[in-house]
CHARMM internal coordinates of N, CA and C (Angstrom, degrees):
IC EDIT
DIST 1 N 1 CA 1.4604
DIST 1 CA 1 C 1.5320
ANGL 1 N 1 CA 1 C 107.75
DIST 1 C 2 N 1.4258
ANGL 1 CA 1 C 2 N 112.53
DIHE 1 N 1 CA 1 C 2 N 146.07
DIST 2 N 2 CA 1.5455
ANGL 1 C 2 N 2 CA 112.40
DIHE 1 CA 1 C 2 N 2 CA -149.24
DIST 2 CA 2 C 1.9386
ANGL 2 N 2 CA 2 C 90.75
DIHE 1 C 2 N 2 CA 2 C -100.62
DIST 2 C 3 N 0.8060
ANGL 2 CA 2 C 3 N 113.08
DIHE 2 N 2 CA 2 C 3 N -147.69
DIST 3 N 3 CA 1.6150
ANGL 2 C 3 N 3 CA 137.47
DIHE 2 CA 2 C 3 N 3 CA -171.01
DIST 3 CA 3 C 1.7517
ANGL 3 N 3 CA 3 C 100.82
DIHE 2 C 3 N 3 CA 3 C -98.09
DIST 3 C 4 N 1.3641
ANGL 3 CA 3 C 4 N 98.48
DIHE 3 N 3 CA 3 C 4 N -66.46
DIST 4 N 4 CA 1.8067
ANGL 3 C 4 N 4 CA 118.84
DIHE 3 CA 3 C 4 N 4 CA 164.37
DIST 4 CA 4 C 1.2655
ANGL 4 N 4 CA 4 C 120.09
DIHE 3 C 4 N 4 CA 4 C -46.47
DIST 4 C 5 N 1.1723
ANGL 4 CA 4 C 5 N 109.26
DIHE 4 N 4 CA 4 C 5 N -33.71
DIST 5 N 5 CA 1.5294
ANGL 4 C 5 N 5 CA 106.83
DIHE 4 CA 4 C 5 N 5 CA 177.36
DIST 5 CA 5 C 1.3892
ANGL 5 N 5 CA 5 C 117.90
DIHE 4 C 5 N 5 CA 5 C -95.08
DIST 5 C 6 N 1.3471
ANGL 5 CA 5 C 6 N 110.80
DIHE 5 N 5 CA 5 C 6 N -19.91
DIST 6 N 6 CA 1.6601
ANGL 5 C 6 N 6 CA 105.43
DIHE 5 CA 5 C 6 N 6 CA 169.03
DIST 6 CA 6 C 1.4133
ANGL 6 N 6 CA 6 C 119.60
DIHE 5 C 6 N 6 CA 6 C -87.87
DIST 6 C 7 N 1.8005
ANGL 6 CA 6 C 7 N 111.42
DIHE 6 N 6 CA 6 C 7 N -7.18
DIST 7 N 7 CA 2.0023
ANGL 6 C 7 N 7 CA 119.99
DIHE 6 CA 6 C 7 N 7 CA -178.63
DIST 7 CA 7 C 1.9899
ANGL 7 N 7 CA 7 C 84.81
DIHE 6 C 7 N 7 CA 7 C -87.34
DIST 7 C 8 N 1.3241
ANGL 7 CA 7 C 8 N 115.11
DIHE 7 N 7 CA 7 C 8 N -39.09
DIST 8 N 8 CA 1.6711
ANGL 7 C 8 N 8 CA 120.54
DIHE 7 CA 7 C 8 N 8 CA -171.98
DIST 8 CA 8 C 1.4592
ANGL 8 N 8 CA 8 C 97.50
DIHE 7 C 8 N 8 CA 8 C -60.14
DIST 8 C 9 N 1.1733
ANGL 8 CA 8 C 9 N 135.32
DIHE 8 N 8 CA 8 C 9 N -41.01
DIST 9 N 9 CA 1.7913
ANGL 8 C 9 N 9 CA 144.90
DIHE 8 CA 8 C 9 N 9 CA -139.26
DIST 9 CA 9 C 1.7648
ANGL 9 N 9 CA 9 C 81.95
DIHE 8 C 9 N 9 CA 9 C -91.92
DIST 9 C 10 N 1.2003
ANGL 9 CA 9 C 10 N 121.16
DIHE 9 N 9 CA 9 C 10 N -71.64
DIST 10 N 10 CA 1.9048
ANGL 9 C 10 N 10 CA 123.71
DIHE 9 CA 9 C 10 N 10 CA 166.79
DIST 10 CA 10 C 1.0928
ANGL 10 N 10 CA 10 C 123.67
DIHE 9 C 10 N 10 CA 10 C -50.25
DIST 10 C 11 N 1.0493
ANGL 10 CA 10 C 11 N 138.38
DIHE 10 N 10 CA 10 C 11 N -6.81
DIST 11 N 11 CA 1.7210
ANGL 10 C 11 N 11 CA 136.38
DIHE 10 CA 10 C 11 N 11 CA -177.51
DIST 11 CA 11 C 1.6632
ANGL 11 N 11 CA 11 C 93.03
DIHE 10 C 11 N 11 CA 11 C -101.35
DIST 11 C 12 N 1.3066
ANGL 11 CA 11 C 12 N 124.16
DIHE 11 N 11 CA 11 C 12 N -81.16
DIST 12 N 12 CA 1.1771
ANGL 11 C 12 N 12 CA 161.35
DIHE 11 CA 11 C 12 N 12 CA 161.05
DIST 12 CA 12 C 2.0390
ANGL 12 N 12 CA 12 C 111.57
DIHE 11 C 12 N 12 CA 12 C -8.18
DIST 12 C 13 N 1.6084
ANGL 12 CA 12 C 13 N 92.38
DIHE 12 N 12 CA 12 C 13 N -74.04
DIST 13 N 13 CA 1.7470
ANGL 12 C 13 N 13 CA 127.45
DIHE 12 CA 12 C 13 N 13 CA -177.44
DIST 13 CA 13 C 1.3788
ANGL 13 N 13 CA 13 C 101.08
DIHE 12 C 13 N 13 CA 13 C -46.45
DIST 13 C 14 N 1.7201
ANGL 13 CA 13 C 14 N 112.21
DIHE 13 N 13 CA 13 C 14 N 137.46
DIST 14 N 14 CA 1.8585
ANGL 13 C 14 N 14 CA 104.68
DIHE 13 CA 13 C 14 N 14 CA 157.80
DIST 14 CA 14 C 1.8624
ANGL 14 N 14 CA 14 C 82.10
DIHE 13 C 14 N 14 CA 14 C -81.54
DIST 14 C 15 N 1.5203
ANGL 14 CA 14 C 15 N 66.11
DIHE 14 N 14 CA 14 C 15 N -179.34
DIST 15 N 15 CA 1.9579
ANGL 14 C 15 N 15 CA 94.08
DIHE 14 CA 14 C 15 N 15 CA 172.55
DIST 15 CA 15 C 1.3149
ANGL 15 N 15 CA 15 C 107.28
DIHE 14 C 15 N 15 CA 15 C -98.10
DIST 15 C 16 N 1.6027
ANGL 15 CA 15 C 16 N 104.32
DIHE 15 N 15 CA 15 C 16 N 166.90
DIST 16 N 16 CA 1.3974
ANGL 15 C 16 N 16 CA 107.93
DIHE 15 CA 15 C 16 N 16 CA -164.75
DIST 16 CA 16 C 1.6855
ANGL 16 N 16 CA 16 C 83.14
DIHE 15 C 16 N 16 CA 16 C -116.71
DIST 16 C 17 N 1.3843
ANGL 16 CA 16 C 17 N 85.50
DIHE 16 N 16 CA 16 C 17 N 164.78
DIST 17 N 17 CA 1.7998
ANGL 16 C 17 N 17 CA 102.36
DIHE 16 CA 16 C 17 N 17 CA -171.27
DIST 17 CA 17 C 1.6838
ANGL 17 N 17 CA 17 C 138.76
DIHE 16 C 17 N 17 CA 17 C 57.29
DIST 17 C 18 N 0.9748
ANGL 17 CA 17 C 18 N 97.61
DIHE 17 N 17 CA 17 C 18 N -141.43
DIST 18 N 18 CA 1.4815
ANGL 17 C 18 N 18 CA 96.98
DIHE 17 CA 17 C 18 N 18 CA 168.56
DIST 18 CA 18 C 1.8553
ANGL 18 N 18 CA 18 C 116.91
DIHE 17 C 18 N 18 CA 18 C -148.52
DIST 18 C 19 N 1.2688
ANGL 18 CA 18 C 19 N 102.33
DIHE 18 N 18 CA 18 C 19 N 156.04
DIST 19 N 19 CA 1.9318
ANGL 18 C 19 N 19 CA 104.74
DIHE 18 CA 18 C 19 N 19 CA 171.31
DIST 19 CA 19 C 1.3468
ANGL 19 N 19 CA 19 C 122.83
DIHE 18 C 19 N 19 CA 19 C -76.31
DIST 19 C 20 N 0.5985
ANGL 19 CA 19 C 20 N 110.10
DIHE 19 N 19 CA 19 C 20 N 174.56
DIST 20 N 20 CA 1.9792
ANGL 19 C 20 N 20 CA 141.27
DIHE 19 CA 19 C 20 N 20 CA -162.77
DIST 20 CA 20 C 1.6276
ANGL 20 N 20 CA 20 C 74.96
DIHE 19 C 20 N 20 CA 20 C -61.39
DIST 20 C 21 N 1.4692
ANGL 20 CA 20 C 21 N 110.22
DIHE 20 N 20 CA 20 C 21 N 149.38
DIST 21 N 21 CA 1.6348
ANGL 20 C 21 N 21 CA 123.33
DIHE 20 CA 20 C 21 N 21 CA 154.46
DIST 21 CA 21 C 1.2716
ANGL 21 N 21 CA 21 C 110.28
DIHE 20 C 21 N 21 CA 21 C -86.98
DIST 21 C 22 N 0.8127
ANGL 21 CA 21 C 22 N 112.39
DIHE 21 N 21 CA 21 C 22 N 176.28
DIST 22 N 22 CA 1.9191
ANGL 21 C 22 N 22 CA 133.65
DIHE 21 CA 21 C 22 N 22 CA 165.18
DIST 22 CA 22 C 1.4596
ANGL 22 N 22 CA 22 C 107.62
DIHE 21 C 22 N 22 CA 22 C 54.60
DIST 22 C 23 N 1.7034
ANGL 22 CA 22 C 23 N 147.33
DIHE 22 N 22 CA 22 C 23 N 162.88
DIST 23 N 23 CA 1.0337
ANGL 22 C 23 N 23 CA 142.76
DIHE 22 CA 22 C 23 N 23 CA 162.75
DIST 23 CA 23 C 1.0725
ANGL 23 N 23 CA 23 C 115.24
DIHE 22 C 23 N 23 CA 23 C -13.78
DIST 23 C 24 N 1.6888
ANGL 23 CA 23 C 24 N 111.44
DIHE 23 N 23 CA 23 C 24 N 153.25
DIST 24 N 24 CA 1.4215
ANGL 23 C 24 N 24 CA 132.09
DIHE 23 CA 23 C 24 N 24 CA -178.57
DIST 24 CA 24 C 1.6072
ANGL 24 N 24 CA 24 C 100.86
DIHE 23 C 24 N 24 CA 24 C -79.74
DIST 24 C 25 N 1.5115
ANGL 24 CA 24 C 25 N 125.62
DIHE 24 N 24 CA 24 C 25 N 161.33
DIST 25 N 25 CA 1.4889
ANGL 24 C 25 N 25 CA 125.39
DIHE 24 CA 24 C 25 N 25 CA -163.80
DIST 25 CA 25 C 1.6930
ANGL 25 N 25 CA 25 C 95.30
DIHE 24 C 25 N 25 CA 25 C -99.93
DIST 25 C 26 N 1.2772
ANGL 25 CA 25 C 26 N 88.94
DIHE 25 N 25 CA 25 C 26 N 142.73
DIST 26 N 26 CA 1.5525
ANGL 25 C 26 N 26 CA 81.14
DIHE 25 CA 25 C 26 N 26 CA 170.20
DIST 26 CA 26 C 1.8062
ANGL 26 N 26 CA 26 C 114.84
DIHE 25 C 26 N 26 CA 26 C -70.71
DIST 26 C 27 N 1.5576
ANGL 26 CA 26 C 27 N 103.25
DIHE 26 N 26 CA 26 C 27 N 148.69
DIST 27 N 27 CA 1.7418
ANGL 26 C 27 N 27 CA 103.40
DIHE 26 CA 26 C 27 N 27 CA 161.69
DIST 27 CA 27 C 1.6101
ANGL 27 N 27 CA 27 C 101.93
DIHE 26 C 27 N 27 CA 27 C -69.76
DIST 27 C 28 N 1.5726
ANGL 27 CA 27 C 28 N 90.18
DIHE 27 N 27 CA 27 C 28 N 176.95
DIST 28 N 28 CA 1.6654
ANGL 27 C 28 N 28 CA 115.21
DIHE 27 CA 27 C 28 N 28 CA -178.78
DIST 28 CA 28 C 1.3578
ANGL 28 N 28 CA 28 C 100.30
DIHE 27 C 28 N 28 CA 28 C -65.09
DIST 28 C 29 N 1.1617
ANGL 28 CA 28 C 29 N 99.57
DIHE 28 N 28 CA 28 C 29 N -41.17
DIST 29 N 29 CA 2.0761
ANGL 28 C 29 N 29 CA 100.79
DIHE 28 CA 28 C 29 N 29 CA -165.89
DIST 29 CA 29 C 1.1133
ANGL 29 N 29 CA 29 C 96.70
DIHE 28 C 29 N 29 CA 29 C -73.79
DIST 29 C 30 N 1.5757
ANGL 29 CA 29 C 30 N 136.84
DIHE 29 N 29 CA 29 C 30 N -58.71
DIST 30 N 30 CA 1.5634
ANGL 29 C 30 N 30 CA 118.02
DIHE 29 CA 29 C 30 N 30 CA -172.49
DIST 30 CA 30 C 1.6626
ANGL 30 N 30 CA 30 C 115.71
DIHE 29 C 30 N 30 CA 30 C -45.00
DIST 30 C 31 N 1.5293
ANGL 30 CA 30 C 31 N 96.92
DIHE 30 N 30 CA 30 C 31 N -52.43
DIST 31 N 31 CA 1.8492
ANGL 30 C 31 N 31 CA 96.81
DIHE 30 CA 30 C 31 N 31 CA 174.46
DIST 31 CA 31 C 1.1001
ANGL 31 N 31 CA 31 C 127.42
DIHE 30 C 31 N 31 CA 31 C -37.39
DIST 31 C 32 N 1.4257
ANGL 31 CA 31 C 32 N 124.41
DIHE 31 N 31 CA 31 C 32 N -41.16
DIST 32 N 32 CA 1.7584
ANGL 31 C 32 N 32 CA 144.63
DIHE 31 CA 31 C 32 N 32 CA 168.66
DIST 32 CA 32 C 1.4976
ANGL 32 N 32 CA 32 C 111.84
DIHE 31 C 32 N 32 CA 32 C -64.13
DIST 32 C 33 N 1.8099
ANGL 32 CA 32 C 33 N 113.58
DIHE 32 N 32 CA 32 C 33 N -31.09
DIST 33 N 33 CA 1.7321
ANGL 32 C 33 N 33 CA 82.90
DIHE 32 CA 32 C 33 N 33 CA 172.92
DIST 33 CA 33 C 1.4502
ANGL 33 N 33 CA 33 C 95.79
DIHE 32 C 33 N 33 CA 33 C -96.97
DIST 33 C 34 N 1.0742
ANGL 33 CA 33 C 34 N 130.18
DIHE 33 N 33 CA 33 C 34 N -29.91
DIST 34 N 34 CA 1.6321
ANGL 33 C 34 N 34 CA 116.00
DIHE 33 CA 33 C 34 N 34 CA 171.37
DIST 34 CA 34 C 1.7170
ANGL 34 N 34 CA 34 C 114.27
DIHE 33 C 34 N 34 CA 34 C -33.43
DIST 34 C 35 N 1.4730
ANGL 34 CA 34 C 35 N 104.45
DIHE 34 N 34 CA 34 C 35 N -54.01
DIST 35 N 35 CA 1.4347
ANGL 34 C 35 N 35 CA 103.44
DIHE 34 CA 34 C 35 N 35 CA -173.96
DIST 35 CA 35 C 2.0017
ANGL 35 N 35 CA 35 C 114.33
DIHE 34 C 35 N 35 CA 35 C -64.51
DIST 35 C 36 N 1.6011
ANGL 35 CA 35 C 36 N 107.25
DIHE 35 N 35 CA 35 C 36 N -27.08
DIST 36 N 36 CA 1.2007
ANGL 35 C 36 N 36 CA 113.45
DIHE 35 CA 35 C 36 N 36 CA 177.03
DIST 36 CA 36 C 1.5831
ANGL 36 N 36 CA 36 C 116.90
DIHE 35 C 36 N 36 CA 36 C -66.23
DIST 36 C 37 N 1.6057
ANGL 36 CA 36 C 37 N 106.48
DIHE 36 N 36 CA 36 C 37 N -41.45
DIST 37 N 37 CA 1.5611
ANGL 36 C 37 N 37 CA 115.02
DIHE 36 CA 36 C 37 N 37 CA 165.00
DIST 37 CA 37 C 1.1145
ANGL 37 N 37 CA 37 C 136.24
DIHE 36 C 37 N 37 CA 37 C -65.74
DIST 37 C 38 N 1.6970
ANGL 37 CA 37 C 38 N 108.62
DIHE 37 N 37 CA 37 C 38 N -5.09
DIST 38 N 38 CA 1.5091
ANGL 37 C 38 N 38 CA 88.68
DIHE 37 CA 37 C 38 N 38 CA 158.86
DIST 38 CA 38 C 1.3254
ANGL 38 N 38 CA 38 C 113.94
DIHE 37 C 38 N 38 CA 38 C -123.16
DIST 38 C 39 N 1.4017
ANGL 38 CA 38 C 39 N 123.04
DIHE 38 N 38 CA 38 C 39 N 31.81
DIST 39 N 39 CA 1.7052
ANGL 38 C 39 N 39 CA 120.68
DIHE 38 CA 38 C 39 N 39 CA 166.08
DIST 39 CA 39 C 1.7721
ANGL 39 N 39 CA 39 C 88.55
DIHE 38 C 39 N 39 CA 39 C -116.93
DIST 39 C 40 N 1.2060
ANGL 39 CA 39 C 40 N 114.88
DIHE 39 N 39 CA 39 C 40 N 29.30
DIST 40 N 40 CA 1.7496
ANGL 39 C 40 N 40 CA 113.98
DIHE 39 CA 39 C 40 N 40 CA 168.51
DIST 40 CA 40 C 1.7318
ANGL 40 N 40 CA 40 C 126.37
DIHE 39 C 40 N 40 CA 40 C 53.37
DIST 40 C 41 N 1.7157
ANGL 40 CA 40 C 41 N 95.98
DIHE 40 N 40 CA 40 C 41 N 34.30
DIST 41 N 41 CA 1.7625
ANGL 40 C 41 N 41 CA 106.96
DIHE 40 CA 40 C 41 N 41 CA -172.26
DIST 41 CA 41 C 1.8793
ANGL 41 N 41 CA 41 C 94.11
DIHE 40 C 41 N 41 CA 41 C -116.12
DIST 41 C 42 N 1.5369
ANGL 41 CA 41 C 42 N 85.56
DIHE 41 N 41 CA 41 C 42 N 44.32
DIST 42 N 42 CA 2.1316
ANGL 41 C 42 N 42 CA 95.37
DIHE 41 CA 41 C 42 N 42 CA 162.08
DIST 42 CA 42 C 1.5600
ANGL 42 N 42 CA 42 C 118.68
DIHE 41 C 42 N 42 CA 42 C -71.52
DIST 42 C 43 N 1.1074
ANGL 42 CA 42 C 43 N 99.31
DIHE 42 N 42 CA 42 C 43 N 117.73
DIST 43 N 43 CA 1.7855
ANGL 42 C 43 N 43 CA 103.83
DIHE 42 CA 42 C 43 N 43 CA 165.76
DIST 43 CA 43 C 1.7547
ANGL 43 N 43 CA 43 C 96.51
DIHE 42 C 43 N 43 CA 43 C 109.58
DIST 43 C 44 N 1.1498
ANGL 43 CA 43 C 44 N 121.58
DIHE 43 N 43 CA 43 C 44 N 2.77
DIST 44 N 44 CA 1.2007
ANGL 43 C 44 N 44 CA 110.27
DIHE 43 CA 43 C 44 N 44 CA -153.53
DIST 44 CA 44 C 2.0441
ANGL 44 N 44 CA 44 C 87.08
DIHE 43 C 44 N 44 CA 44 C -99.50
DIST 44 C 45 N 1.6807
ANGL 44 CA 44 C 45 N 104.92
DIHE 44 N 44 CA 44 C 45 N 140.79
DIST 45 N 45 CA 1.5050
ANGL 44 C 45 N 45 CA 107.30
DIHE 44 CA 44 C 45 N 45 CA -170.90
DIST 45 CA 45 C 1.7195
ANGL 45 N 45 CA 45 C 92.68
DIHE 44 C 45 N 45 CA 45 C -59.37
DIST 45 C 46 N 1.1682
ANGL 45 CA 45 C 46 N 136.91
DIHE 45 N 45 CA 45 C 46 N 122.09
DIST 46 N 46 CA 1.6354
ANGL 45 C 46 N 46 CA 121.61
DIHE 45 CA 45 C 46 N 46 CA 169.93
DIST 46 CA 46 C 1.2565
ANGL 46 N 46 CA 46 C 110.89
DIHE 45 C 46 N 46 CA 46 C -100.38
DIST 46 C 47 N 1.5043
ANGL 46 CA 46 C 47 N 123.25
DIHE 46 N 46 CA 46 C 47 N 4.56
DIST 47 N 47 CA 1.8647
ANGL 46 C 47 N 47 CA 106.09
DIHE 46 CA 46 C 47 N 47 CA 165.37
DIST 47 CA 47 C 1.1888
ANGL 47 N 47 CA 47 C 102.67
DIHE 46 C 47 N 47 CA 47 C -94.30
DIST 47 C 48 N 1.6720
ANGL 47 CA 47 C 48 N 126.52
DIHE 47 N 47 CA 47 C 48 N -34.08
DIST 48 N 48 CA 1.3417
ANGL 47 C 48 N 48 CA 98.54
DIHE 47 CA 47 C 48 N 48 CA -173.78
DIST 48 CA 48 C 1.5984
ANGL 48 N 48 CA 48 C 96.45
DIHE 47 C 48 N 48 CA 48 C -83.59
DIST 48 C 49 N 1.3274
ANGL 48 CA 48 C 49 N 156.66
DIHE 48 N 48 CA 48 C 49 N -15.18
DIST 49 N 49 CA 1.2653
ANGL 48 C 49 N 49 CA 139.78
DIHE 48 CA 48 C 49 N 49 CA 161.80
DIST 49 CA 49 C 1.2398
ANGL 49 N 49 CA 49 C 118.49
DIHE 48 C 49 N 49 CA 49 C -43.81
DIST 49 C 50 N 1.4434
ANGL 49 CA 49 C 50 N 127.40
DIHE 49 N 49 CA 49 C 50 N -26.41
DIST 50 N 50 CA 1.4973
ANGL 49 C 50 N 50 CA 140.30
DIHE 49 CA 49 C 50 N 50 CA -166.26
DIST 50 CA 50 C 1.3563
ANGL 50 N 50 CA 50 C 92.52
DIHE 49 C 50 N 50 CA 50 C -92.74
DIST 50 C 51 N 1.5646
ANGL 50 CA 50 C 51 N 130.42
DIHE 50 N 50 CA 50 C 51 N -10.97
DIST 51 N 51 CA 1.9023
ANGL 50 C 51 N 51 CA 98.01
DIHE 50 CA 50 C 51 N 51 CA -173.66
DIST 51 CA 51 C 1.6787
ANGL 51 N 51 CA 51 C 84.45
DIHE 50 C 51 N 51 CA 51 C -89.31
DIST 51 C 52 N 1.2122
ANGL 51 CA 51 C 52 N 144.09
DIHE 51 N 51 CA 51 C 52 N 5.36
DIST 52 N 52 CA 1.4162
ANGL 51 C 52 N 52 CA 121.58
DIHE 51 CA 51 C 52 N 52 CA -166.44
DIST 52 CA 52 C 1.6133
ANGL 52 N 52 CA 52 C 80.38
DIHE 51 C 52 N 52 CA 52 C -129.08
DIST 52 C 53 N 1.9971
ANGL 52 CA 52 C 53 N 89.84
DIHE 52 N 52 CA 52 C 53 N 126.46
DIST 53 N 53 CA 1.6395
ANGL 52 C 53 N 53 CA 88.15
DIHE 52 CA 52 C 53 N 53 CA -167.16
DIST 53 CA 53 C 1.7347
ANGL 53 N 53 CA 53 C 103.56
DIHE 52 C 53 N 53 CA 53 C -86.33
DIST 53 C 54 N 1.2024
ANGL 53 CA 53 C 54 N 117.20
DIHE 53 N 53 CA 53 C 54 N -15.70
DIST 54 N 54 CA 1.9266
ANGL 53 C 54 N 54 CA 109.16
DIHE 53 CA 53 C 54 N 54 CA 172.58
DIST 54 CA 54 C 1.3936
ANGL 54 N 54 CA 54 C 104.36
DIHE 53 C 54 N 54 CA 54 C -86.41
DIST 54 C 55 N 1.5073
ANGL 54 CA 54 C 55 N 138.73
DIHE 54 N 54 CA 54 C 55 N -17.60
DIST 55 N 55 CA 1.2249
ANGL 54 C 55 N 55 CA 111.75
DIHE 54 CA 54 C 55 N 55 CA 148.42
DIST 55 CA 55 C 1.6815
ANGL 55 N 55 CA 55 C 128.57
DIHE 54 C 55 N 55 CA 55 C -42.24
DIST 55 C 56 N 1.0338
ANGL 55 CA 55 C 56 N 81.38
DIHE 55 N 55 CA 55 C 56 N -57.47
DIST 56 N 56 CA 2.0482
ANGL 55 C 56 N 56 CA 110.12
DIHE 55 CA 55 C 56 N 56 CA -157.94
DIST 56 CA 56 C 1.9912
ANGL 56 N 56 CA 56 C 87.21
DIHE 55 C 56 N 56 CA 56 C -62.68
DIST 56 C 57 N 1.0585
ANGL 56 CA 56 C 57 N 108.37
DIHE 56 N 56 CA 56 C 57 N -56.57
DIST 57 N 57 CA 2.0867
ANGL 56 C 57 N 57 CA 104.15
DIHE 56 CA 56 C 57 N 57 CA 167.77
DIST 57 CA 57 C 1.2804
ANGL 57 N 57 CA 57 C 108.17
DIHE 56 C 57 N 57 CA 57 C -26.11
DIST 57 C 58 N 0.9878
ANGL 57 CA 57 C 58 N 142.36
DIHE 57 N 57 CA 57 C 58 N -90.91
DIST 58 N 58 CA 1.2191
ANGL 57 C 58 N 58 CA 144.28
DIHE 57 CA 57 C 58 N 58 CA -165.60
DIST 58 CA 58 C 1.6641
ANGL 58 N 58 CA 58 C 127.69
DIHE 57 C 58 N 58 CA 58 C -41.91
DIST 58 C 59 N 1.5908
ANGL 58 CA 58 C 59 N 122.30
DIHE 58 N 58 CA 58 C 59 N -37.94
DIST 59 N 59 CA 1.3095
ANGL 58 C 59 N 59 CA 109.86
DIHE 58 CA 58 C 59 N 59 CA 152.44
DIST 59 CA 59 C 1.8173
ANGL 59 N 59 CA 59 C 126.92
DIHE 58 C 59 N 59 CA 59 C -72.13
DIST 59 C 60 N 1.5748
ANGL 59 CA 59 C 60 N 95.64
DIHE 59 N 59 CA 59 C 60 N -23.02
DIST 60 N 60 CA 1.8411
ANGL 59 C 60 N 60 CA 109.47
DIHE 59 CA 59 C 60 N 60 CA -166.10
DIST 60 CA 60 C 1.4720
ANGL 60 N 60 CA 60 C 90.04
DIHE 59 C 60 N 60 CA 60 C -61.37
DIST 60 C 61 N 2.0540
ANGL 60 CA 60 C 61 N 116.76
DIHE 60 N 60 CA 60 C 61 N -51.23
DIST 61 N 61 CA 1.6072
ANGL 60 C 61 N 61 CA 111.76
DIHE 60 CA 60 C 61 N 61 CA -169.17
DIST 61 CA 61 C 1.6265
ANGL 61 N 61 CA 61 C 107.88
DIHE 60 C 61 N 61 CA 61 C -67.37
DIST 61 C 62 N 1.3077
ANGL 61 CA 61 C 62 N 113.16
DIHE 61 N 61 CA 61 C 62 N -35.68
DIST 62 N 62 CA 1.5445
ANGL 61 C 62 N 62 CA 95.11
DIHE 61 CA 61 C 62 N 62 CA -173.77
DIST 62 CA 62 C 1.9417
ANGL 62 N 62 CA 62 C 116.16
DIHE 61 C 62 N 62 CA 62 C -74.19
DIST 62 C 63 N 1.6020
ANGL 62 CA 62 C 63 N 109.04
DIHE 62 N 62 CA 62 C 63 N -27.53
DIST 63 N 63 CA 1.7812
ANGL 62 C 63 N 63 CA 102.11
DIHE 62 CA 62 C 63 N 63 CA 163.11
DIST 63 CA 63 C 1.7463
ANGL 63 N 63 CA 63 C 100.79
DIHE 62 C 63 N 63 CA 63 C -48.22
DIST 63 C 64 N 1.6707
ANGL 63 CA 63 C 64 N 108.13
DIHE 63 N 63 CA 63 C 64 N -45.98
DIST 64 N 64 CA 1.9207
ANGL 63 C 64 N 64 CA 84.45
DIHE 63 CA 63 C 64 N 64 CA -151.79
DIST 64 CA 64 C 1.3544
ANGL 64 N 64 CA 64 C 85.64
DIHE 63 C 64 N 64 CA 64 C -79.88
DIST 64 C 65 N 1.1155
ANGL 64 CA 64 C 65 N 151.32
DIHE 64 N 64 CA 64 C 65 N -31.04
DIST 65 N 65 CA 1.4505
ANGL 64 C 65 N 65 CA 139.31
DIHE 64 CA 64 C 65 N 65 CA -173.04
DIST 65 CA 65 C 1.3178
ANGL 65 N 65 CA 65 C 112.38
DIHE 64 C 65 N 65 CA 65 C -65.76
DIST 65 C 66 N 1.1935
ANGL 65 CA 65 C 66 N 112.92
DIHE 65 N 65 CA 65 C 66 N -43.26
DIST 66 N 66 CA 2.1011
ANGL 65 C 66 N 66 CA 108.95
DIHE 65 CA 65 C 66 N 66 CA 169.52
DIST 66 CA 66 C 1.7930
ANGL 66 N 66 CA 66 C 101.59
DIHE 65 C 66 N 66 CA 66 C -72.71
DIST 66 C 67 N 0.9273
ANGL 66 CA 66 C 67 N 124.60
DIHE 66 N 66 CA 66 C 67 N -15.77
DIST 67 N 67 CA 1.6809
ANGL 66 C 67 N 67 CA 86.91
DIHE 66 CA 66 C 67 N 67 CA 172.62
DIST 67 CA 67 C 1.0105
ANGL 67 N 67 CA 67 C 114.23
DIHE 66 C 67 N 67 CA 67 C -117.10
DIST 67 C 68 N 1.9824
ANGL 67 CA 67 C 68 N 131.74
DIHE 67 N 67 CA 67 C 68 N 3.45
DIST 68 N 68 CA 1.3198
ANGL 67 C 68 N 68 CA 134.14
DIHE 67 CA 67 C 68 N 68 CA 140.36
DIST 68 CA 68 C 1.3496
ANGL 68 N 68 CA 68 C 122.07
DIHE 67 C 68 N 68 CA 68 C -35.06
DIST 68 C 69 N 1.4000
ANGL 68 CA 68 C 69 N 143.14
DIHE 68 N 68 CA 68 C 69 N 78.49
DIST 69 N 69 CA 1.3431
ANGL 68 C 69 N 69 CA 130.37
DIHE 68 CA 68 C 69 N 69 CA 164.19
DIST 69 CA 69 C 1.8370
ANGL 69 N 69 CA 69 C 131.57
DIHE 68 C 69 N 69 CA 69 C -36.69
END
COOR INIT
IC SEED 1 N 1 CA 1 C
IC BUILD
């Protein structure tokens, strides 16, 4: 079986089985602006905040400090 025939077999092919039940999982990155939205650091670029690691401290301590009781 060639190269062509296995891109033909996916275009072409149903799928076998079935998907995951229940909602899709969140990614890592959605989790991170969720966690940014609720200590109120919305809009803020957070990858480039994350290459400077005493920037990026200051929202990481206030997530673990808001959900530390």
């Amino acid at each position: 079986m060639g190269r062509a025939d296995v891109y033909t077999g996916m275009l072409v092919g149903k799928p076998e089985g079935k998907g995951p039940l229940g909602r899709s999982r969140r990614r890592w990155e959605d989790r991170i602006k969720l966690d940014l939205q609720e200590v109120d650091f919305e809009g803020m670029d957070w990858i480039v905040m994350a290459q400077d690691r005493d920037r990026w401290r200051v929202p990481v301590n206030s997530v673990i400090n808001f959900r530390v009781p």
